[in-house]
N, C-alpha and C positions, 0 to 999 in steps of 0.2 A: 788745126784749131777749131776747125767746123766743129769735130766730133765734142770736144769740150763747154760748146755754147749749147748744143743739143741736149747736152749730159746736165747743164745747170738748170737749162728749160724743164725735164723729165723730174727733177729734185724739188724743185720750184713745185712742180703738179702736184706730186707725191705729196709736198708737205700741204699744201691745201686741201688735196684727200684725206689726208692724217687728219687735219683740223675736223673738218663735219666731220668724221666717224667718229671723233672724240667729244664733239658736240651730241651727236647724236646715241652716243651711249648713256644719257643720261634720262634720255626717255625710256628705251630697253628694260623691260623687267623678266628677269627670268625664279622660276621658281623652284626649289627645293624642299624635299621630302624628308619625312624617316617614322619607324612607327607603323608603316602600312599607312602613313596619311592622317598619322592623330597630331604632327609637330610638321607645318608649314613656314617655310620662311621666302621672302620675298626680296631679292638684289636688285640694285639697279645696275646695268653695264661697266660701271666703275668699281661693283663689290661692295656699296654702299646698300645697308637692310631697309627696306620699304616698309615690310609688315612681318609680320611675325605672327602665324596663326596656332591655338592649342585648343584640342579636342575636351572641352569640359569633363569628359573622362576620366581625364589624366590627373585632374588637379584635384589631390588626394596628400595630407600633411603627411602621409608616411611615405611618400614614393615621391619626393622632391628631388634626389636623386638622379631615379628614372628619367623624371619629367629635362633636369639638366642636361644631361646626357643626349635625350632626343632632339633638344635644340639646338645640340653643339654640331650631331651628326646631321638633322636638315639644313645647320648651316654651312657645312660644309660642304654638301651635297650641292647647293644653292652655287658656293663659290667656284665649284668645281666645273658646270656648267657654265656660268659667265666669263671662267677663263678659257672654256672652250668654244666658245663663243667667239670671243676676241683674237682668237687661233684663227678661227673660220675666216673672221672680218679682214685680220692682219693678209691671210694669203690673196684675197679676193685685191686689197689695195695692192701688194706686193707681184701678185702676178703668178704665185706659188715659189717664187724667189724664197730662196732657201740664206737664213741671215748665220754668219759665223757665230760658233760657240760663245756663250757667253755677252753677246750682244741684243738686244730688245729694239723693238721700237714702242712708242715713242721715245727719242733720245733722251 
């Protein structure tokens, strides 16, 4: 029974690890591009947009389009890094613990 009081102590940790990382992704700002850098967008650790930057260039009534399109791709770019991010975060708490298919943390 040792091993099981150990096992709820280790769970116990983890989940207060979870908590600050989860607190602390919301300072986290990571940034995404497209355009060669004319369509900036700005996430916070949770995938929430901070800033949204466009190259006065761009903003032209015939090329709305364009200008769409490059903000859809720096923001994906944006989202794509934050959840690579949180890959990073998750193995550092996890320990490189490898989680079953179809399972995430936070629960």
């Amino acid at each position: 029974m040792k091993n099981i009081g150990q096992m709820m102590k280790q769970a116990q940790q983890m989940q207060a690890k979870m908590a600050e990382m989860q607190e602390g992704l919301e300072s986290v700002e990571i940034s995404g591009g497209a355009g060669g850098g004319l369509v900036s967008v700005t996430l916070n650790g949770k995938g929430e947009m901070r800033a949204l930057k466009i190259d006065p260039s761009l903003v032209n009534a015939d090329e709305v389009e364009v200008l769409e399109d490059l903000v859809t791709a720096a923001f994906n770019d944006a989202k794509a890094k934050v959840e690579a991010h949180m890959q990073e975060e998750m193995a550092k708490l996890t320990g490189g613990l490898k989680l079953p298919p179809g399972m995430s943390l936070p629960f």
